[in-house]
N, C-alpha and C positions, 0 to 999 in steps of 0.2 A: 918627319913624315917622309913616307919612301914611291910613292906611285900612287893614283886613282888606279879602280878596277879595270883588268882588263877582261873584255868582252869572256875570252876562253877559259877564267877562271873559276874555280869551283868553290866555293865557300863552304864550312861546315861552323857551324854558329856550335861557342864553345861557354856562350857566358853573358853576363850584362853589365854597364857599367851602373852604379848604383848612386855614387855619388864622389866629389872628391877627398882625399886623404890628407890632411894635413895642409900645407903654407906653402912646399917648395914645388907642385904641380905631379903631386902622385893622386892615382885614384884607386877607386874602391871597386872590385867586379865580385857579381854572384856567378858564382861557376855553375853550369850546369853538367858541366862531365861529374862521372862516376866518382873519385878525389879531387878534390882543389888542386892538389899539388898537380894534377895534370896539364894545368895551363902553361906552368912554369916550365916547360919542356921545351913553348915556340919561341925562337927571337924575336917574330916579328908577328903582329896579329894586324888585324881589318878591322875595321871601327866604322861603323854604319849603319844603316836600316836601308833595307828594300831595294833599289837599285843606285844606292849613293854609299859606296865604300872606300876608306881609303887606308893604304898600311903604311903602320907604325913598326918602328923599331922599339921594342922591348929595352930599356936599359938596367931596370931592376925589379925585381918582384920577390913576394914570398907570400906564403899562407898566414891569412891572421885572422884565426876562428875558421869559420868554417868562408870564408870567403879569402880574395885575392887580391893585395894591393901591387899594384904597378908605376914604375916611372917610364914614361914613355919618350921617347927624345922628341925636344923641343916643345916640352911641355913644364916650364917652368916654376909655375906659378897656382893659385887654385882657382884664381878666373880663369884661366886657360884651362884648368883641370875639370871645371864646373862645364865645358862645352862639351865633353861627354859623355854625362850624364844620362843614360837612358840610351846611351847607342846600344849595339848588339857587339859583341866580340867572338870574332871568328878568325880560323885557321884555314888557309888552303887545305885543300882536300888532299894532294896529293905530298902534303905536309906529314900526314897522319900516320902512324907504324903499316906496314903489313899487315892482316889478319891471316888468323892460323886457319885450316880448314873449317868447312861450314862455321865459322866466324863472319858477319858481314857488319860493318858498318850502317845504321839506323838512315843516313842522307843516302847509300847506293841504292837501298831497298825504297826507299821511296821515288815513285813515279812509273814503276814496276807493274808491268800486266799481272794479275792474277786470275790463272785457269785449273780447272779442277779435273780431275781423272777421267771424267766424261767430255773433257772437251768445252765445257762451260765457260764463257767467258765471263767473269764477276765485275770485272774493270781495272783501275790501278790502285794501286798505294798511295795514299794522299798523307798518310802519315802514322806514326807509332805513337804507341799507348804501352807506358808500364804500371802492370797493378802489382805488383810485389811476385806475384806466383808465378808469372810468366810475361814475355811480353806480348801485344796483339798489334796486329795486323789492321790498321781501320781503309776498309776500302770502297772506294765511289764506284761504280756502277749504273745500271738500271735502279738501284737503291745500295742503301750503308749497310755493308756487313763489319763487321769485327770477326776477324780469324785467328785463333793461336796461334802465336810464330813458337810451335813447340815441335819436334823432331816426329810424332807420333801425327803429325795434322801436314806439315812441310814436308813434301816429297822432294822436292829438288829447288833450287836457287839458281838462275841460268842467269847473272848478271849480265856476259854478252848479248844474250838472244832478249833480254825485258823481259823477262819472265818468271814468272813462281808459281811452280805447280802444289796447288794442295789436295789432301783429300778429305773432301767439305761437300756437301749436298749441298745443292741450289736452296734448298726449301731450310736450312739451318738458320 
């Protein structure tokens, strides 16, 4: 174990621990990133729910099926592996690669004003939705809209400024 969180940290939740892996204290994580093998990228991940996280140094891992087993240091055994069971695994945020242009991260976009070409204010980002075709936009308000995060509907992405302009009628 490496630190409890600090205040300034950013989290980006990359997976779940499912159950333990065998006898010498590896576990089992469902990935939620795009490949599994994406996990395998951090040395060290956060292990937590809600406002109780703490990181772990990575000692080994690989893809087995469509999920992720890892040895975590100082996690020897499978009663000690069984303790994170159902936590959350996540990566610092500023962990994560670069995006390429109009590329954004799904945790930047979230909490993000969205204003329409008339100046409309709809509310924020509270979170994404993929349906296969595209992804959306679900956003709190005066009331829940759902908005394409599609290039024809997204005018602009202003991560400094909290903002994302689209072009979307009030009444849609």
């Amino acid at each position: 174990m490496l630190q409890a969180l600090k205040p300034s940290e950013k989290l980006v939740v990359m997976g779940r621990v499912s159950a333990p892996f065998g006898v010498t204290g590896w576990i089992k994580v469902q990935p939620f990133t795009a490949a599994a093998e994406n996990l395998l990228a951090y040395a060290a991940w956060w292990l937590g729910r809600n406002d109780n996280w703490r990181e772990y140094r990575v000692a080994g891992s690989k893809v087995q099926g469509r999920a992720v087993v890892a040895k975590l240091e100082g996690c020897d055994d499978r009663d000690a592996a069984a303790l994170f069971r159902s936590k959350e695994v996540a990566v610092a945020r500023e962990a994560l690669p670069n995006t390429a242009a109009n590329e954004f991260y799904w945790t930047d976009l979230i909490g993000l004003n969205v204003v329409n070409n008339a100046a409309q204010d709809f509310g924020r980002v509270v979170r994404m939705i993929e349906t296969g075709a595209n992804d959306v936009l679900v956003v709190h308000g005066e009331r829940e809209r759902l908005i394409p995060f599609i290039a024809e509907v997204v005018t602009q992405v202003d991560l400094a400024g909290g903002v994302i302009r689209v072009d979307w009628g009030a009444d849609y």
